[in-house]
GUMAR-360142 format. One record per residue: residue number from 1; residue in one letter; z negated, y negated, x of N, C-alpha, C in turn. Coordinates in steps of 0.2 Angstrom, whole numbers, always signed. Example, Ala and Ser with C-alpha at 12.3 -4.5 7.8 and 13.67 -1.06 7.14 Angstrom:
2
SETOR pos code   n.w   n.v   n.u  ca.w  ca.v  ca.u   c.w   c.v   c.u
SETOR   1    A   -39   +28   +66   -39   +22   +62   -39   +16   +66
SETOR   2    S   -35   +11   +64   -36    +5   +68   -39    +0   +64
END
This chain:
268
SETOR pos code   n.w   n.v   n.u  ca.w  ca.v  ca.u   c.w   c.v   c.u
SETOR   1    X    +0    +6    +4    +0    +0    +0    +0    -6    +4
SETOR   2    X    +6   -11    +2    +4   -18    +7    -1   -22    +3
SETOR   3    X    -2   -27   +11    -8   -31   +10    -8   -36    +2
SETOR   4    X    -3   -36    +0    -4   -41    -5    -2   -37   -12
SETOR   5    X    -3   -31   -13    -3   -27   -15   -12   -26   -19
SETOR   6    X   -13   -25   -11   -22   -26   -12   -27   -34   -15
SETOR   7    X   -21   -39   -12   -25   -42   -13   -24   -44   -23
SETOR   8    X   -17   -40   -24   -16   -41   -33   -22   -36   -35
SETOR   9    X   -23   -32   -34   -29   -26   -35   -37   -30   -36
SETOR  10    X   -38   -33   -31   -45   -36   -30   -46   -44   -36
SETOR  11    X   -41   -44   -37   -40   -51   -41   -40   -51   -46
SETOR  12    X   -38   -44   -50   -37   -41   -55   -46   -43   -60
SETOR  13    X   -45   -47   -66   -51   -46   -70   -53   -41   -72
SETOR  14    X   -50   -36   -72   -54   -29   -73   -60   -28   -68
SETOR  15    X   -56   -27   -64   -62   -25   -59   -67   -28   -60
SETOR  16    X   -72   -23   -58   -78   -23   -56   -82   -31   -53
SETOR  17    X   -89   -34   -58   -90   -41   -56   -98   -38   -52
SETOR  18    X  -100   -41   -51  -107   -43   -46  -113   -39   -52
SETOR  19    X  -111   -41   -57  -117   -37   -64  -116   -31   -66
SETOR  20    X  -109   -31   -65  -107   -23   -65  -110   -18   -62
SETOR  21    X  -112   -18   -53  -115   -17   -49  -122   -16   -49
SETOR  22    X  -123   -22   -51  -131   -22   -53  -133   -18   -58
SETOR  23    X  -131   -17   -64  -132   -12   -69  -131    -6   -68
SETOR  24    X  -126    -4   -63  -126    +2   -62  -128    +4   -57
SETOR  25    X  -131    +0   -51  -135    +3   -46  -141    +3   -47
SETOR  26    X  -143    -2   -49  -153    -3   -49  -154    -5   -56
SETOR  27    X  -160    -3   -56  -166    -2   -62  -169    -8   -62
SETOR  28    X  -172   -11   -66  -178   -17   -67  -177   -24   -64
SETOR  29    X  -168   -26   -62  -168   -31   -59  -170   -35   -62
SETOR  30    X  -173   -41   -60  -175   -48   -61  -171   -52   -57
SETOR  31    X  -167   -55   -62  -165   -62   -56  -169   -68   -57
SETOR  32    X  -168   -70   -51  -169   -77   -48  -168   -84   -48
SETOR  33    X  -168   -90   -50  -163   -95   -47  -166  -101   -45
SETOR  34    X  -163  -104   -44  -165  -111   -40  -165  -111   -32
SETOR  35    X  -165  -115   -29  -165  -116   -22  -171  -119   -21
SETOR  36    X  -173  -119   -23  -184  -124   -23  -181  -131   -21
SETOR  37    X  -175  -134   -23  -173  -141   -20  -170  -145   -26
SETOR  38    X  -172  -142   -31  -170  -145   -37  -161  -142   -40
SETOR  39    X  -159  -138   -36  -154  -136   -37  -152  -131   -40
SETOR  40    X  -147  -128   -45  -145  -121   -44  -137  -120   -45
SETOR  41    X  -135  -117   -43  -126  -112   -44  -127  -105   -46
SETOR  42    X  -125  -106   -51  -121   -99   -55  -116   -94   -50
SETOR  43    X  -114   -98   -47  -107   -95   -41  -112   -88   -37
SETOR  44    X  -118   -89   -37  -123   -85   -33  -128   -80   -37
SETOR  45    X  -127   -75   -38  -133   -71   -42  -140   -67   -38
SETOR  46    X  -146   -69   -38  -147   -65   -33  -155   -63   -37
SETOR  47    X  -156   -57   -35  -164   -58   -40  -167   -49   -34
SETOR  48    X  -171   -48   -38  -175   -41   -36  -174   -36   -40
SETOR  49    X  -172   -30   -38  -172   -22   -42  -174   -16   -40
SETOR  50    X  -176   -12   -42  -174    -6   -40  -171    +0   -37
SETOR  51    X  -168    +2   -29  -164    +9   -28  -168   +14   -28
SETOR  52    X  -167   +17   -32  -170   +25   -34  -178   +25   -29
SETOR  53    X  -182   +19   -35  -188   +14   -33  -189   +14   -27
SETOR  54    X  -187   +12   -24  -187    +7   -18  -185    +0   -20
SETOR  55    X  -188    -4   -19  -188   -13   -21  -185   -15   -16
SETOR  56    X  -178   -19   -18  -173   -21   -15  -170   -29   -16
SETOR  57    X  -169   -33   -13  -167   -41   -15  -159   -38   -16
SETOR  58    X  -155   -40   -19  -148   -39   -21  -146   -48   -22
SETOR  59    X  -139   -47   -19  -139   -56   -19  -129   -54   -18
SETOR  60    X  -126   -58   -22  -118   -58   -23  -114   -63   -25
SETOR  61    X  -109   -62   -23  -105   -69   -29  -104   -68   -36
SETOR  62    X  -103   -72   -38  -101   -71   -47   -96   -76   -46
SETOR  63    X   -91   -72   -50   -85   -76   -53   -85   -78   -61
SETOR  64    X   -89   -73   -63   -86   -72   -70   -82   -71   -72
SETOR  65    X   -81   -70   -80   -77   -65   -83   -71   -69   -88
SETOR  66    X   -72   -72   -95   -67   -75   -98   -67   -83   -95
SETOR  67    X   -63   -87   -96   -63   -94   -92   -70   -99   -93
SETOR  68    X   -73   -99   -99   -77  -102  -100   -86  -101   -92
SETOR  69    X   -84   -92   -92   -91   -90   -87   -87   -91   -80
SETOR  70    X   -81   -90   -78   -78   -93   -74   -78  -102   -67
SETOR  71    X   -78  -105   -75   -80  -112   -73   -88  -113   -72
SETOR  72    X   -91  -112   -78   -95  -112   -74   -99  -109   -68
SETOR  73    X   -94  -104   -64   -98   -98   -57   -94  -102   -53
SETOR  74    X   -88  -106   -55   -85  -112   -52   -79  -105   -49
SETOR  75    X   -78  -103   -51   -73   -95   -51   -74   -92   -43
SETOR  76    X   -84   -91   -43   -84   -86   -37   -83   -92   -30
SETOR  77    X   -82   -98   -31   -83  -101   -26   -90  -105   -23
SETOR  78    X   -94  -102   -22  -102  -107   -21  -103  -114   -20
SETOR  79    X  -107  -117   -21  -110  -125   -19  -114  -122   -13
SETOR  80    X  -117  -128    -9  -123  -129    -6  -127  -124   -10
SETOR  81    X  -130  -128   -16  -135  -124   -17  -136  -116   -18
SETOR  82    X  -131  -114   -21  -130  -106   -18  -132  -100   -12
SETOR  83    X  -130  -105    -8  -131  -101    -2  -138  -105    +2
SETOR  84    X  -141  -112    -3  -147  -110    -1  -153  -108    -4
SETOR  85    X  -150  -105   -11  -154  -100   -15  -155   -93   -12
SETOR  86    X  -150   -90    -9  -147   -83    -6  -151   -85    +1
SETOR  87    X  -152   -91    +5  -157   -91   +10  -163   -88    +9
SETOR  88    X  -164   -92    +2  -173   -94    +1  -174   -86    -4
SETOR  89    X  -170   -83    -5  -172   -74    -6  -172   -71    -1
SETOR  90    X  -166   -72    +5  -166   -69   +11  -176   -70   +13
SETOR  91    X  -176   -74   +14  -184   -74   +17  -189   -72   +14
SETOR  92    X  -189   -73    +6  -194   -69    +3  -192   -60    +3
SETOR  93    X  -187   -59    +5  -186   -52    +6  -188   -49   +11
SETOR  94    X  -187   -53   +18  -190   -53   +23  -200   -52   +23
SETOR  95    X  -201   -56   +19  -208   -56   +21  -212   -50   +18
SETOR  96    X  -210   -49   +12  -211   -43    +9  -209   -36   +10
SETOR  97    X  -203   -37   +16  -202   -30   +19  -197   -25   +13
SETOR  98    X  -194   -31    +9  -188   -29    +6  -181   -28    +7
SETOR  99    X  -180   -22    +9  -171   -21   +12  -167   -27    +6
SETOR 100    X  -161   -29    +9  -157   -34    +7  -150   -32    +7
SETOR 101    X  -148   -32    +1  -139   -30    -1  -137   -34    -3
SETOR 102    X  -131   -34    -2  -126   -41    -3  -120   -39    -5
SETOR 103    X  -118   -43   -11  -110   -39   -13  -105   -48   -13
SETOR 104    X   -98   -43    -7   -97   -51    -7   -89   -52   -10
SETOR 105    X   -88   -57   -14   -82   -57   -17   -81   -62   -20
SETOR 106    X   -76   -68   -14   -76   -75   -15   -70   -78   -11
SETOR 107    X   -66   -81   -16   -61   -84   -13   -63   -88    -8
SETOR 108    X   -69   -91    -7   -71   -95    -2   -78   -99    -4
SETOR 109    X   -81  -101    +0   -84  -109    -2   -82  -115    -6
SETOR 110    X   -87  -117   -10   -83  -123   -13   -81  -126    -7
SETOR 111    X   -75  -132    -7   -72  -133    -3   -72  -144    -3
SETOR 112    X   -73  -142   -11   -74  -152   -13   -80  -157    -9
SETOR 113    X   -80  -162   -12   -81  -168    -9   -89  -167    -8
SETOR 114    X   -92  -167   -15   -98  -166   -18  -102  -159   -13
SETOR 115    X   -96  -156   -13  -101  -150    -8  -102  -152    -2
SETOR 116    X   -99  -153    +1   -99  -157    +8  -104  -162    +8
SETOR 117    X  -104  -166    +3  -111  -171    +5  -118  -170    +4
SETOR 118    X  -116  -164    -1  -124  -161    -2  -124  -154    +3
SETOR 119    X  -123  -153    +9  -124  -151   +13  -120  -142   +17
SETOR 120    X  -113  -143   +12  -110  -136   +11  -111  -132   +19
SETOR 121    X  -107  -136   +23  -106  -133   +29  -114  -131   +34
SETOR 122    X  -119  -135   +32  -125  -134   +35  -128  -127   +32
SETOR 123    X  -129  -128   +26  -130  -120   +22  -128  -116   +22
SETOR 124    X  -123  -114   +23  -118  -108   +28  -122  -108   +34
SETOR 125    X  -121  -113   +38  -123  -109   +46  -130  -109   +47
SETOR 126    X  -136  -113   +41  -141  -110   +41  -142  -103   +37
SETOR 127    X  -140  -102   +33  -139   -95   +29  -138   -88   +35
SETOR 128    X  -132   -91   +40  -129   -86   +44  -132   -84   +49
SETOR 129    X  -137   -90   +53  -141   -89   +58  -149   -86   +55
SETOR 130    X  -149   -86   +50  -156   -85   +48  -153   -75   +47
SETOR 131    X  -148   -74   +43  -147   -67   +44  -145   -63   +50
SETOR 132    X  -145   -68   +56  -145   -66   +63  -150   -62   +64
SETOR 133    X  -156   -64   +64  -163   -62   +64  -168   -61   +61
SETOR 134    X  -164   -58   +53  -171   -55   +47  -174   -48   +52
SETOR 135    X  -177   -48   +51  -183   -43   +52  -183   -37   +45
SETOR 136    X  -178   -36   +42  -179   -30   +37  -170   -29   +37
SETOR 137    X  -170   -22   +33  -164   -18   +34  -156   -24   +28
SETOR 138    X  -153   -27   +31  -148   -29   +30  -140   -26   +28
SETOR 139    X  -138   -24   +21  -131   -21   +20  -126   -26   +17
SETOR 140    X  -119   -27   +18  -116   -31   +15  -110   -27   +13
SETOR 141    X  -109   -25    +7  -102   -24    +5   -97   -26    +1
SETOR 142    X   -91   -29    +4   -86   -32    +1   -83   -28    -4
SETOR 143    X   -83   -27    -9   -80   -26   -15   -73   -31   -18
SETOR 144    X   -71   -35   -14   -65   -41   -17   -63   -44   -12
SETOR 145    X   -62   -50   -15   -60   -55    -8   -67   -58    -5
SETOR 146    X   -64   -57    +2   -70   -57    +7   -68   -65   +13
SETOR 147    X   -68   -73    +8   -66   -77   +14   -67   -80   +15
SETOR 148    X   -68   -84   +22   -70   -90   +25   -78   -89   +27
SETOR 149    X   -80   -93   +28   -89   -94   +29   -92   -94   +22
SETOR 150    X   -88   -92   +17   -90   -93   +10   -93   -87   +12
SETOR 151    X   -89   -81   +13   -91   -73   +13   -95   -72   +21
SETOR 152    X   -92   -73   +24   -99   -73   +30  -107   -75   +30
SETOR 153    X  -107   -81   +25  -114   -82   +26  -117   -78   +20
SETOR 154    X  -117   -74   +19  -120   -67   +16  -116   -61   +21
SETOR 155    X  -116   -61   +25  -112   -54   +25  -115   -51   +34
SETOR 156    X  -118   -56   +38  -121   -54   +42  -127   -48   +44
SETOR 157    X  -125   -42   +42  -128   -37   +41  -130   -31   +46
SETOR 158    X  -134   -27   +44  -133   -22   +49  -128   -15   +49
SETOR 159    X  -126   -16   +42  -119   -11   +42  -114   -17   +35
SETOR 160    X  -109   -18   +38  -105   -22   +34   -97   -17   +33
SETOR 161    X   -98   -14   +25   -91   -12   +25   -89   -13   +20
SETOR 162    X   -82   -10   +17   -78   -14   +12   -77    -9    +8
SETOR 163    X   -74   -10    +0   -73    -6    -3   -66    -6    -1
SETOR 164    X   -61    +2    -3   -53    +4    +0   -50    -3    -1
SETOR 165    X   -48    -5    -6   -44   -11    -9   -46   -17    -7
SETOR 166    X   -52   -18    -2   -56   -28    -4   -52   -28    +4
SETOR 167    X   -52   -34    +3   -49   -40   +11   -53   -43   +14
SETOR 168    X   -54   -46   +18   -58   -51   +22   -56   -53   +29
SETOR 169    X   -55   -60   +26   -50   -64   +32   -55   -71   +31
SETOR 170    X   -51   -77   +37   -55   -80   +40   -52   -86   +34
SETOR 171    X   -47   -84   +28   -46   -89   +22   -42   -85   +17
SETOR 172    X   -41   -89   +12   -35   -85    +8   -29   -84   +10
SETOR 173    X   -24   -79    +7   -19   -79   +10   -14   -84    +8
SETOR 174    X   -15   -89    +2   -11   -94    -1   -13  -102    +4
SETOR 175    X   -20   -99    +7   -23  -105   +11   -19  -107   +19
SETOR 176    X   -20   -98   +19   -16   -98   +28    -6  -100   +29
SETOR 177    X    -5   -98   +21    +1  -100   +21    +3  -108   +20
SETOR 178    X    -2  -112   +17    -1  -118   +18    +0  -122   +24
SETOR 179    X    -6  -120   +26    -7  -121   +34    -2  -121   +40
SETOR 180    X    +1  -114   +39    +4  -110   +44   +14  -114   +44
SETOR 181    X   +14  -114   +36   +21  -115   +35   +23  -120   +29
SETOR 182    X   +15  -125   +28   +16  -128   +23   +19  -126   +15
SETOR 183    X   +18  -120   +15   +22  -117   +10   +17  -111    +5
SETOR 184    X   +13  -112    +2    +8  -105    -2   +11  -100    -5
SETOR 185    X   +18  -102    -7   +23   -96    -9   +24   -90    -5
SETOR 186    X   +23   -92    +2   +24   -86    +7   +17   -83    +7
SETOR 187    X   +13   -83    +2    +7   -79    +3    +5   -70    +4
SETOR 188    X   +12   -67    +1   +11   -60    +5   +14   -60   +11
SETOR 189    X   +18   -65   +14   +21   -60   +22   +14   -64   +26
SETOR 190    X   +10   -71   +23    +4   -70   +26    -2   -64   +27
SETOR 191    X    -2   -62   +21    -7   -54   +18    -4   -51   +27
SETOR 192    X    +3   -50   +27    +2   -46   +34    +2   -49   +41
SETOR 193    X    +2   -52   +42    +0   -58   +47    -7   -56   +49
SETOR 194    X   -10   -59   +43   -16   -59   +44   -22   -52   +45
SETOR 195    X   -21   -45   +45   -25   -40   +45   -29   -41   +44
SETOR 196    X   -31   -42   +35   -36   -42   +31   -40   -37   +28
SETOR 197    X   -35   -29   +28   -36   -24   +22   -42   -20   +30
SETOR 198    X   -45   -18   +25   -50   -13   +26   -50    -7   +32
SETOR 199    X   -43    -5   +31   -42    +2   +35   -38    -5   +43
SETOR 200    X   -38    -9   +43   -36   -14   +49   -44   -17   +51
SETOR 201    X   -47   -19   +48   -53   -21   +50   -57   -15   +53
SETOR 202    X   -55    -9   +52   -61    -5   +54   -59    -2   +59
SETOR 203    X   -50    -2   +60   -48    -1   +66   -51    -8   +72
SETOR 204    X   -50   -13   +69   -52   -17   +75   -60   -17   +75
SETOR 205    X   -64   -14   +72   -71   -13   +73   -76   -19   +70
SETOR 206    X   -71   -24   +65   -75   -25   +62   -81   -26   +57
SETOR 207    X   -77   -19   +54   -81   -15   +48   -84   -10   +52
SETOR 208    X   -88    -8   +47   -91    -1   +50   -88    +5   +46
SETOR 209    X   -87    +4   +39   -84   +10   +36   -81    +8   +29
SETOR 210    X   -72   +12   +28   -71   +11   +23   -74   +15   +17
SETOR 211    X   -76   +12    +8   -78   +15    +4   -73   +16    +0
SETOR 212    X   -70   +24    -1   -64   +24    -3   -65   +24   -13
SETOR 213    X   -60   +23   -15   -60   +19   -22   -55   +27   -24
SETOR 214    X   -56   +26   -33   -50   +31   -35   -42   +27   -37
SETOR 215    X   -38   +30   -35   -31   +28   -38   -31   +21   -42
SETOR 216    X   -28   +15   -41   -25   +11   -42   -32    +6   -42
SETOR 217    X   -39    +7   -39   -43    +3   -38   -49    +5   -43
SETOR 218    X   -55    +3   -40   -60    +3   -44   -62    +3   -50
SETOR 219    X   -59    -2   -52   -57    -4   -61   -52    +4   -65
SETOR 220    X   -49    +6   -60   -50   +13   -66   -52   +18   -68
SETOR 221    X   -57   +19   -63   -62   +24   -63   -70   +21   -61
SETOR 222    X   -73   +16   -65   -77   +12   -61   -85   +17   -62
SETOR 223    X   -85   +21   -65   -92   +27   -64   -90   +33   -58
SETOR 224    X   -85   +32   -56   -82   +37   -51   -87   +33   -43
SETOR 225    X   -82   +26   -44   -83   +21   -38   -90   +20   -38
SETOR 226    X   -94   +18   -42  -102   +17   -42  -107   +23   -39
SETOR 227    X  -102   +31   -39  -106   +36   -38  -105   +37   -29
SETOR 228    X   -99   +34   -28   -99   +33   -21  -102   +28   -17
SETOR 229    X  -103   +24   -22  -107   +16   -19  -115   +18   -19
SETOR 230    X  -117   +23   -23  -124   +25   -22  -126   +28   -16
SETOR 231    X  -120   +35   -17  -122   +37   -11  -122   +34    -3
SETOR 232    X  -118   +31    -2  -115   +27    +5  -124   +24    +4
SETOR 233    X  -125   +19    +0  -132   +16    +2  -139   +20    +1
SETOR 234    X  -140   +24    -2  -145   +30    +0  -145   +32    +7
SETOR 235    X  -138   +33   +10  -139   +35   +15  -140   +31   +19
SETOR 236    X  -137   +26   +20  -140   +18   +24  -142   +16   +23
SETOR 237    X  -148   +16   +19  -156   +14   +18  -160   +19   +21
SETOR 238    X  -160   +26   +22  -163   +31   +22  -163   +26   +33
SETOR 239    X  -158   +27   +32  -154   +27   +42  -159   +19   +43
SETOR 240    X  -160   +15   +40  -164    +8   +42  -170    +7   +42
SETOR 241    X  -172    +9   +35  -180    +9   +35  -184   +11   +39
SETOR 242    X  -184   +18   +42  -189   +18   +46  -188   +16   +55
SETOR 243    X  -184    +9   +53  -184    +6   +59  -188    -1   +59
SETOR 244    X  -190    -4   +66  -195    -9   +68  -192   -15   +64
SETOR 245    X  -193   -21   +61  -190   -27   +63  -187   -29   +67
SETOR 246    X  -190   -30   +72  -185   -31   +80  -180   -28   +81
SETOR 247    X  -181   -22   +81  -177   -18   +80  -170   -16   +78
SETOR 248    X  -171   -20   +70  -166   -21   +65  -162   -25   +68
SETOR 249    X  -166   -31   +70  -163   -38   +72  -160   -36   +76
SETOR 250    X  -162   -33   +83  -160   -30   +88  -154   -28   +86
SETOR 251    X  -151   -24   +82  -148   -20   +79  -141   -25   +77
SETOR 252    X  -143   -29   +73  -138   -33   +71  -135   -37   +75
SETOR 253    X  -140   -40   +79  -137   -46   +86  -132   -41   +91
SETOR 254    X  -134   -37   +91  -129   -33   +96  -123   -30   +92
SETOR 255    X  -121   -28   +86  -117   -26   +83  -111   -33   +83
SETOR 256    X  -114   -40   +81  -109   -43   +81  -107   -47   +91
SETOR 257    X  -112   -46   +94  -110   -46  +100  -105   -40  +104
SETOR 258    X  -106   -39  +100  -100   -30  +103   -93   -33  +101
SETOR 259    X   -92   -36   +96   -86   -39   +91   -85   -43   +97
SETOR 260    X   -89   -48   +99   -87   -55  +102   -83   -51  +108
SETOR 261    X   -87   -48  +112   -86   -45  +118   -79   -42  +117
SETOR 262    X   -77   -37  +112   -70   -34  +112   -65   -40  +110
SETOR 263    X   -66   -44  +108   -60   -49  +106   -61   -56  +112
SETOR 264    X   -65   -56  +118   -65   -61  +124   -69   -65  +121
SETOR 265    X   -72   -66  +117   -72   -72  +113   -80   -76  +119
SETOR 266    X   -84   -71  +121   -90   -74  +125   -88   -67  +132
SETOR 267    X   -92   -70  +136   -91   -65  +144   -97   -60  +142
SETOR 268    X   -96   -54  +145   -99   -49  +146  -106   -50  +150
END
């Protein structure tokens, strides 16, 4: 399947949202909101549940479903305050010694005016630096689109992998094609440019593992896909728990240090 193949797959309103997931994976969730700064976004769900009781902070984009819950999740694109709601559970998860899941599926960061004054790009790299060094077991699964610092500042984990059909690039494919050739119509020959799909990330070692979907994407088998999505994280809970804090941190600081190192990007 080509890349822009996958990326109609992922876009698709059928698929599977952020609640979806919750519902079918954990029991007694309570969500959350507010940023404790007078703020909240819809674009950001994040609360505490149960995996087969084990108490777990869960935190994701929401898109929404018909146009009107759409606009207001601002269609999966977060504000500031989003990501600094998804900080401020990050560290009460931390401090409680609650493993942290993160489902990520966003065409990006909000990108407007408003977000930028009220602090977009600082929330991001405070989000990203603080998920450097939690001290509890950290998973991120991309389930859609996976772009820009929108999806990284949730996605800095100790196992980060993707469902078969999700993508994650360093923007959209309509963005890169702006950019690249002033032109967004050429957005599938950028899909292949840019080696976004799941079985190329994991070749280049940025993923850890792909989570295979049935035939024509999650949305048509979505009790099939959830049964896979269980198990993958039973088992990679089972694999971190009974690791240190440091340990964990340890764990993650050198995982994305191994990325730097095989791409040049800092010296050995």
């Amino acid at each position: 399947m080509e890349a822009y193949e996958k990326v109609k797959i992922v876009r698709d309103n059928n698929r599977p949202k952020i609640d979806d997931y919750i519902e079918a994976l954990f029991d007694d969730f309570v969500e959350l909101k507010g940023d404790r700064l007078g703020g909240e976004d819809a674009g950001i769900i994040g609360g505490i549940g149960l995996f087969h009781n084990i108490p777990v902070t869960v935190i994701g984009h929401k898109k929404g479903r018909d146009i009107e819950e759409k606009v207001r999740c601002n269609f999966g694109m977060p504000q500031p305050e989003g990501y600094r709601k998804a900080l401020r559970l990050m560290k009460q998860a931390e401090k409680f010694s609650r493993p942290i899941i993160t489902f990520i599926d966003t065409p990006g960061a909000y990108p407007g005016i408003q977000a930028e004054e009220n602090g977009q790009s600082i929330a991001i790299a405070e989000s990203i630096a603080k998920m450097s060094s939690l001290k509890t077991p950290v998973i991120a699964i991309i389930t859609g689109e996976g772009n820009s610092g929108g999806a990284l500042a949730i996605g800095v984990a100790n196992s980060v992998v993707m469902l078969q059909n999700a993508v994650y690039s360093i923007l959209s494919p309509e963005g890169f094609a702006s950019i690249l050739w002033k032109d967004s119509a050429r957005s599938a020959e950028a899909c292949e440019i840019m080696k976004m799909t799941a079985e190329e990330l994991k070749e280049f070692g940025i993923i850890d593992r792909v989570i295979p979907e049935p035939k024509g994407g999650i949305q048509t088998n979505p009790r099939r896909g959830y049964e896979v999505i269980d198990k993958f994280l039973r088992r990679e809970l089972k694999r971190y728990i009974g690791m240190s804090g440091n340990a964990l941190a340890k764990h993650r600081y050198q995982k994305f240090r191994k990325i730097d190192r095989k791409f040049g990007m800092i010296k050995k």
